[in-house]
C-alpha positions as a Markdown table, in Angstrom:
| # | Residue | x | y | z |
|---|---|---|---|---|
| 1 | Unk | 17.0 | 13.4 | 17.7 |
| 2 | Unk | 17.7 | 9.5 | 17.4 |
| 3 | Unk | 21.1 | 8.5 | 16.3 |
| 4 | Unk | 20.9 | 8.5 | 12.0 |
| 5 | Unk | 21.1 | 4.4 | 11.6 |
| 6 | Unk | 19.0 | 4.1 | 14.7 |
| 7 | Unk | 15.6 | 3.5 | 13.0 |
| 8 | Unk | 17.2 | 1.8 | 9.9 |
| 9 | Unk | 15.7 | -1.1 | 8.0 |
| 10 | Unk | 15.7 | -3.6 | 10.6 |
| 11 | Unk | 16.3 | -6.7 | 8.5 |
| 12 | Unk | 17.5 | -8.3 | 5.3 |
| 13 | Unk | 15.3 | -8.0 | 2.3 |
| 14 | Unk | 14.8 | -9.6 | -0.7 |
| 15 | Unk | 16.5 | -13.6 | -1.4 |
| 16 | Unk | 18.6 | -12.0 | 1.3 |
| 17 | Unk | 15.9 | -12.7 | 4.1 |
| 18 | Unk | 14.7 | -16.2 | 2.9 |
| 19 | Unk | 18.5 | -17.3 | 3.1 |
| 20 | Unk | 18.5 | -15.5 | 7.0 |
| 21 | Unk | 15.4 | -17.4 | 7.6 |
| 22 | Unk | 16.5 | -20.6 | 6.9 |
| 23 | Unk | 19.4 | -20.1 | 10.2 |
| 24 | Unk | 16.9 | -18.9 | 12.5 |
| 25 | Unk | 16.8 | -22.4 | 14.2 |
| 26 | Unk | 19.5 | -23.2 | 17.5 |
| 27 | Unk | 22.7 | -23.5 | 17.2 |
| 28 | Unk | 25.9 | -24.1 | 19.0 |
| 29 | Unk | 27.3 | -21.8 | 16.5 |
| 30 | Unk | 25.9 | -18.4 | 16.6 |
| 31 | Unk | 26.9 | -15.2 | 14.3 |
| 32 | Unk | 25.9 | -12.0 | 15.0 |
| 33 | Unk | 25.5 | -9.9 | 11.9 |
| 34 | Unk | 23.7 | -6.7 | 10.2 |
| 35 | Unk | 22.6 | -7.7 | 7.0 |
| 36 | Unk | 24.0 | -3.7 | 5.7 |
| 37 | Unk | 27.5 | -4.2 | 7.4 |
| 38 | Unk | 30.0 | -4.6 | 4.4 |
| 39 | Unk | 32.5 | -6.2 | 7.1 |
| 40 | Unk | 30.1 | -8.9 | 8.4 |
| 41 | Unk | 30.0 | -12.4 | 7.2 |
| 42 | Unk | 26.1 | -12.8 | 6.1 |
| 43 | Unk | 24.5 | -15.3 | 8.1 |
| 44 | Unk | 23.5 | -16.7 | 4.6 |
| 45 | Unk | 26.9 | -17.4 | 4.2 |
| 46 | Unk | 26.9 | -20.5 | 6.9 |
| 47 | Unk | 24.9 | -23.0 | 4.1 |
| 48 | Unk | 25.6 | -23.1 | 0.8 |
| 49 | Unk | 28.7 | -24.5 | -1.2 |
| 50 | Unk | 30.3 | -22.3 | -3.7 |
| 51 | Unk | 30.1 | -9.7 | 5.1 |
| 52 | Unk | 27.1 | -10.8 | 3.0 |
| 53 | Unk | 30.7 | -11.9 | 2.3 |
| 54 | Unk | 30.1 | -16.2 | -0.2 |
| 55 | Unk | 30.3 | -12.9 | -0.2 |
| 56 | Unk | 31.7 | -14.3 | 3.0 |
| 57 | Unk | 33.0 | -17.4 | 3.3 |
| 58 | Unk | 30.9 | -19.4 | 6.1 |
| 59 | Unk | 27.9 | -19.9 | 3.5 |
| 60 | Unk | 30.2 | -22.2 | 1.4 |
| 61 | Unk | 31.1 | -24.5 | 4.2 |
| 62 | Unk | 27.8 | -25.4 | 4.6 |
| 63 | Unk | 28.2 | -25.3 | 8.8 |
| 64 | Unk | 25.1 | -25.3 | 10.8 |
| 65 | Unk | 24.6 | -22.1 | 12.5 |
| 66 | Unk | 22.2 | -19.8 | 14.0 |
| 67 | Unk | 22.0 | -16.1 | 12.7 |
| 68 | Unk | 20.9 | -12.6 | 14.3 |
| 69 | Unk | 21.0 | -10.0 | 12.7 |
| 70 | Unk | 22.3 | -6.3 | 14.9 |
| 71 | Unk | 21.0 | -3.0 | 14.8 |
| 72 | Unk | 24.4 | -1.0 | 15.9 |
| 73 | Unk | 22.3 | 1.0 | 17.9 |
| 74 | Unk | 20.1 | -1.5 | 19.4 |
| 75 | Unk | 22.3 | -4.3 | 20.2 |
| 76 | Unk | 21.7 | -7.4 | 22.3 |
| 77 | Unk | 22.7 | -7.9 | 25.5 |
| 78 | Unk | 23.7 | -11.2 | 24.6 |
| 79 | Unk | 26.6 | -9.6 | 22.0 |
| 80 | Unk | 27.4 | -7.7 | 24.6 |
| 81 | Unk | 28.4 | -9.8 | 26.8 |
| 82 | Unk | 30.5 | -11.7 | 24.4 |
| 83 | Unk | 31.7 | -8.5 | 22.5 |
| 84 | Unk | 32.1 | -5.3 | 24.6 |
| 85 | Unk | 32.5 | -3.1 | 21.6 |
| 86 | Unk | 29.4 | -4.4 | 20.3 |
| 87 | Unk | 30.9 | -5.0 | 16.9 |
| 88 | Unk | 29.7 | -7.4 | 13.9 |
| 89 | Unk | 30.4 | -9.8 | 13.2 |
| 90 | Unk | 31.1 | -11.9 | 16.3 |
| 91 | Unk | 30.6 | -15.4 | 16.1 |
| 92 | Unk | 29.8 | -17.2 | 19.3 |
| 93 | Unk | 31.7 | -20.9 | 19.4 |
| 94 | Unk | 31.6 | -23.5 | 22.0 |
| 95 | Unk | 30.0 | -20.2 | 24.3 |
| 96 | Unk | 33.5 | -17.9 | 23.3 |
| 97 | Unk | 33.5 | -15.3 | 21.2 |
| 98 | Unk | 35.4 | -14.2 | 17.7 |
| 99 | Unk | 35.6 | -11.4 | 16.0 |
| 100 | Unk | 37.1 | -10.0 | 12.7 |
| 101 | Unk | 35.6 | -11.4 | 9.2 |
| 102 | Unk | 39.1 | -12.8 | 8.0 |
| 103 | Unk | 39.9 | -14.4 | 11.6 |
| 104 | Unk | 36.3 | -15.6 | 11.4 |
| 105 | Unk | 36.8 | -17.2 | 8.3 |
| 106 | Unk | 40.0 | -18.5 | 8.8 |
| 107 | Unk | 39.0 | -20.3 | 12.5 |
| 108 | Unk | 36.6 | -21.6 | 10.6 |
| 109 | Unk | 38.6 | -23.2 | 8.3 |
| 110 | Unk | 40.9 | -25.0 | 10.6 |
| 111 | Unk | 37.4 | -25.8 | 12.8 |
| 112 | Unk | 35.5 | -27.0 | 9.7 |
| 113 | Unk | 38.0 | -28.6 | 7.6 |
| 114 | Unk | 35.8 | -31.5 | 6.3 |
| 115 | Unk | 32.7 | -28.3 | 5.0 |
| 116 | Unk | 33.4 | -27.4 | 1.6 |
| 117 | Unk | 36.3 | -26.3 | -0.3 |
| 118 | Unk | 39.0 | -24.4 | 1.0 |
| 119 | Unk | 39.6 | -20.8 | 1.3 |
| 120 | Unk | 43.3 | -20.2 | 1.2 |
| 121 | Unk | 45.8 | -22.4 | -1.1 |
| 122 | Unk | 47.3 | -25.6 | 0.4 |
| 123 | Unk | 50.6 | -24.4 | -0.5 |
| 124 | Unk | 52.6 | -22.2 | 2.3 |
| 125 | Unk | 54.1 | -19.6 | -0.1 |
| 126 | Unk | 50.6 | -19.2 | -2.3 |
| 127 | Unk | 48.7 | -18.9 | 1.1 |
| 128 | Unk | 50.8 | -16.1 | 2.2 |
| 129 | Unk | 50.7 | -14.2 | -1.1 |
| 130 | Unk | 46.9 | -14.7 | -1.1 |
| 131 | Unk | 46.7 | -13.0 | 3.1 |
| 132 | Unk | 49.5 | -10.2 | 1.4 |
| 133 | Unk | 46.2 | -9.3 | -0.9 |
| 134 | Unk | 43.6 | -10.0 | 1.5 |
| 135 | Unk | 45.5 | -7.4 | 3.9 |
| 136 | Unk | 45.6 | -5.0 | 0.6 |
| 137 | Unk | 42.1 | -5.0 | 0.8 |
| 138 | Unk | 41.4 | -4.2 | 3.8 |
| 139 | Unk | 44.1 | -1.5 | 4.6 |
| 140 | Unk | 44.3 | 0.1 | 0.7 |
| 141 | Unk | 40.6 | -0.7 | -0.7 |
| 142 | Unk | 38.5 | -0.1 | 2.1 |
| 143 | Unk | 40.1 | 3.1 | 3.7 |
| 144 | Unk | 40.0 | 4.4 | 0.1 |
| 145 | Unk | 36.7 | 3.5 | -0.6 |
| 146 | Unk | 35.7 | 5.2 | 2.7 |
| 147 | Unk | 37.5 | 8.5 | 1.9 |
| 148 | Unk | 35.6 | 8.8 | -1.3 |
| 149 | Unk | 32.3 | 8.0 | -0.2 |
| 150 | Unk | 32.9 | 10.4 | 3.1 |
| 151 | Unk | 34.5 | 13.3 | 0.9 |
| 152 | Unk | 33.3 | 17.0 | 1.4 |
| 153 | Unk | 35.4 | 19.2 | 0.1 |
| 154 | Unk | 36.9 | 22.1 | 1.5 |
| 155 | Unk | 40.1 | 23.9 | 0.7 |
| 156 | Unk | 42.2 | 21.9 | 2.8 |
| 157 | Unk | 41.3 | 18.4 | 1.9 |
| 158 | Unk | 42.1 | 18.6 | -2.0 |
| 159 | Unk | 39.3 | 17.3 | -4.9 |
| 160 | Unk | 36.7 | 15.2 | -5.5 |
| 161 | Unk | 38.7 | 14.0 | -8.2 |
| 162 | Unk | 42.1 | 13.4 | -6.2 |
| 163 | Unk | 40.1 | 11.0 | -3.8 |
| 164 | Unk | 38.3 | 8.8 | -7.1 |
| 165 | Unk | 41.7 | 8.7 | -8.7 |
| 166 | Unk | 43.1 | 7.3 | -5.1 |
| 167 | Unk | 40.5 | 5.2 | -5.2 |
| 168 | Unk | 40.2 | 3.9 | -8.9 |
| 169 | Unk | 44.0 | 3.6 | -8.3 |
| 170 | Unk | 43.9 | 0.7 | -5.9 |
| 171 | Unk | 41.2 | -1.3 | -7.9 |
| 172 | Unk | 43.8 | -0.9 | -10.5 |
| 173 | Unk | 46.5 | -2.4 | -7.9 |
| 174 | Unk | 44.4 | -5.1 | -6.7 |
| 175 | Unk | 43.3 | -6.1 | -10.3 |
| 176 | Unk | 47.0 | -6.3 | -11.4 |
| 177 | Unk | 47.9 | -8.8 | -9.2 |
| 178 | Unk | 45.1 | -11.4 | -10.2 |
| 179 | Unk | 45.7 | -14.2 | -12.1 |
| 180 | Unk | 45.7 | -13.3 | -16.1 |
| 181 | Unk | 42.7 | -15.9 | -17.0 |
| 182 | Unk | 40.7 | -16.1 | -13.3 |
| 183 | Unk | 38.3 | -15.3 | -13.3 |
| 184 | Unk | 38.9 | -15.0 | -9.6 |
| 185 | Unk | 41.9 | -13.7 | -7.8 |
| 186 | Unk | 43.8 | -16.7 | -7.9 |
| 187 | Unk | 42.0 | -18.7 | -10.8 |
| 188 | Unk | 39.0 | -21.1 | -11.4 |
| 189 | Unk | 37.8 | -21.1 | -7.8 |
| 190 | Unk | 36.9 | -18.5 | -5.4 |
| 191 | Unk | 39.2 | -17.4 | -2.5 |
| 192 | Unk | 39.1 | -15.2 | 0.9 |
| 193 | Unk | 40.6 | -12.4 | -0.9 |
| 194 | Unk | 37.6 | -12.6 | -3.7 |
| 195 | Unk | 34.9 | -12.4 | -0.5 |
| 196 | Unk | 37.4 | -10.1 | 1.6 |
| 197 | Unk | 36.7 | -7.3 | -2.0 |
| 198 | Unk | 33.2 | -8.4 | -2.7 |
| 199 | Unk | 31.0 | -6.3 | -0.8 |
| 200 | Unk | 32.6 | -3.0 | -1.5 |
| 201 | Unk | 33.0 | -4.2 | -5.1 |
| 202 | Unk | 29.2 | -4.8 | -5.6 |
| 203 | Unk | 28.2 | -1.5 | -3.9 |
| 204 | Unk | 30.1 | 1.1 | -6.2 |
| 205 | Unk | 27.0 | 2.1 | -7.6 |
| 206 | Unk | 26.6 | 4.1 | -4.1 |
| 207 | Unk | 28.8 | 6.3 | -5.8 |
| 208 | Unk | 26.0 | 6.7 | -8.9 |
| 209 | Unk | 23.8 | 8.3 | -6.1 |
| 210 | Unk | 26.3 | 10.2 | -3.9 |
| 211 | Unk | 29.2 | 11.5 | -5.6 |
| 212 | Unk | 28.3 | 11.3 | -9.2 |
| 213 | Unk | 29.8 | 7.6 | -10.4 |
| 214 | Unk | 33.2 | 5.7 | -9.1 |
| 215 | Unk | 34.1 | 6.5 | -13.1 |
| 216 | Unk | 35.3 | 2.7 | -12.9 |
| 217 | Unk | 35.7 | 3.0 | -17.1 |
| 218 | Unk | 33.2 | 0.8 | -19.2 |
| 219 | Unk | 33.9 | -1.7 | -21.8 |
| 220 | Unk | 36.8 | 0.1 | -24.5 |
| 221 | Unk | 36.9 | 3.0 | -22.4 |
| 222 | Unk | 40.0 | 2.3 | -20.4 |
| 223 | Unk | 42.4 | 3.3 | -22.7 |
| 224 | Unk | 46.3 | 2.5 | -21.8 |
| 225 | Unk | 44.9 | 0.7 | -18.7 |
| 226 | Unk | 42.1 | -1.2 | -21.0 |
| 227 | Unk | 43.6 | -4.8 | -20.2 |
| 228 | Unk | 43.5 | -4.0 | -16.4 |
| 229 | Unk | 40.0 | -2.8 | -16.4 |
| 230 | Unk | 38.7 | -5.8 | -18.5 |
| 231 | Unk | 39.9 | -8.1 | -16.4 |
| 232 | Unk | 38.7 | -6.3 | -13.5 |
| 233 | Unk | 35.0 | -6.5 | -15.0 |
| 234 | Unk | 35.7 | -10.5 | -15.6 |
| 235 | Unk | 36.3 | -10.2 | -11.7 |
| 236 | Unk | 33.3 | -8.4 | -11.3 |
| 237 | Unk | 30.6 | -10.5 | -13.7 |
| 238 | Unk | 32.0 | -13.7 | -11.7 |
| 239 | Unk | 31.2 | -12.4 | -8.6 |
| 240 | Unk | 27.8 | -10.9 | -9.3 |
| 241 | Unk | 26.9 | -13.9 | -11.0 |
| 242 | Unk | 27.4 | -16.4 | -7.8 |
| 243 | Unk | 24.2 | -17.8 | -6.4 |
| 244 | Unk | 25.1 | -16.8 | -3.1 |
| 245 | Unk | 26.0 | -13.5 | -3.8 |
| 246 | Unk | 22.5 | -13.0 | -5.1 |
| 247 | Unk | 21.0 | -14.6 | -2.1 |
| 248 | Unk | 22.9 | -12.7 | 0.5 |
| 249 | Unk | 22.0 | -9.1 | -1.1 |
| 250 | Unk | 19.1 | -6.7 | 0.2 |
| 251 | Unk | 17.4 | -4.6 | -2.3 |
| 252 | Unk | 18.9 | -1.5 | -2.7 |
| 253 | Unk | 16.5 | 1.1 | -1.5 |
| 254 | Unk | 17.4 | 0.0 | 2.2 |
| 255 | Unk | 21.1 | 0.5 | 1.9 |
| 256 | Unk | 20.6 | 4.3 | 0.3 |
| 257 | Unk | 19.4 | 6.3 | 3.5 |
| 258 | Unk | 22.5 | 4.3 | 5.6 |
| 259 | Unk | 24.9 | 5.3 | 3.0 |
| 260 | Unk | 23.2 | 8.7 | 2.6 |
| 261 | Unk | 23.6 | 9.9 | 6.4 |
């Protein structure tokens, strides 16, 4: 029996496939991708201004780039040879390779400078506040977001319920430290640690399908946490709304049988 992501959708959908379309010509700068992959910057992402990631960040610096998309199960030889682990996304640059969304996006930053706005805040202190939260994400949000979504419980590994508190619990965290009016992280404009949440942001309604709602609350339904949560769906609507969040997302019925294995 193949592997369960072997024969998945092999390519974006939707807006999402025009946008990969348009970065089908060559390029010194190639990223390797899979248009499902939560951690990869979309090869959208390398045109517009404003991982998958304006949901990550390459889109806004409107850099010319080449984009394949990766089948983890079917990868090229040519990511191999740049990337043993055969991970997404690895960006190919002057024939070297780079991996890791945020290093991604950072490199490209410093390579790039004169492409669109910046990511991080020109002041030292601010910038390092802004990685602290970027970091959150990725060692709070995400691991809690995968324990949720992964859950089958047994005796030994507690409730349903401990594991969407957890979770809800960190959104709540994150969402605390944003700036009161936004509505992004860090105010009017859109950061890394806005595109470093996005994609697990705008799939919580996986958890609709699979474990019966993330119970995020809805509008005058958060009760003594009410302020946190309407600033959290501020977050949210700002997000969703972005052109290039629109154009970088697949329709849904193809992400439901990878999220379902």
């Amino acid at each position: 029996m193949p592997p369960p992501d072997a024969d998945l959708y092999p390519t974006a959908t939707g807006l999402a496939k025009i946008t990969v379309d348009k970065h089908s010509s060559k390029e010194p700068l190639v990223l390797y991708a899979g248009w499902f992959c939560p951690f990869g910057i979309s090869p959208a992402d390398m045109d517009s201004a404003g991982r998958e990631r304006d949901p990550l960040p390459i889109r806004r610096e409107r850099i010319p780039s080449n984009a394949k998309q990766v089948n983890p199960y079917h990868k090229p030889e040519s990511l191999m040879k740049l990337n043993p682990r055969g991970l997404v996304p690895t960006l190919q640059y002057d024939n070297k390779p780079l991996y890791e969304s945020t290093v991604i996006a950072e490199f490209l930053e410093d390579a790039y400078p004169e492409h669109g706005s910046r990511l991080l805040p020109p002041d030292p202190y601010k910038r390092a506040i802004s990685r602290i939260w970027t970091d959150f994400v990725s060692t709070r949000v995400i691991p809690s977001f995968q324990r949720f979504l992964q859950f089958q419980s047994d005796e030994s590994n507690g409730s349903i319920e401990q594991v969407r508190d957890e979770f809800l619990n960190t959104l709540k965290e994150f969402t605390k430290a944003m700036d009161k009016d936004g509505p992004y992280f860090e105010g009017e404009n859109p950061a890394l640690v806005d595109f470093n949440m996005a994609p697990f942001a705008l799939r919580l309604w996986v958890f609709d399908h699979f474990k019966g709602g993330a119970s995020v609350p809805s509008e005058g339904q958060g009760g003594d946490s009410e302020e946190t949560w309407s600033r959290w769906r501020k977050w949210l609507s700002a997000m969703e709304k972005r052109k290039s969040i629109q154009e970088t997302t697949s329709d849904r019925e193809h992400y439901l049988p990878i999220y379902q294995r």
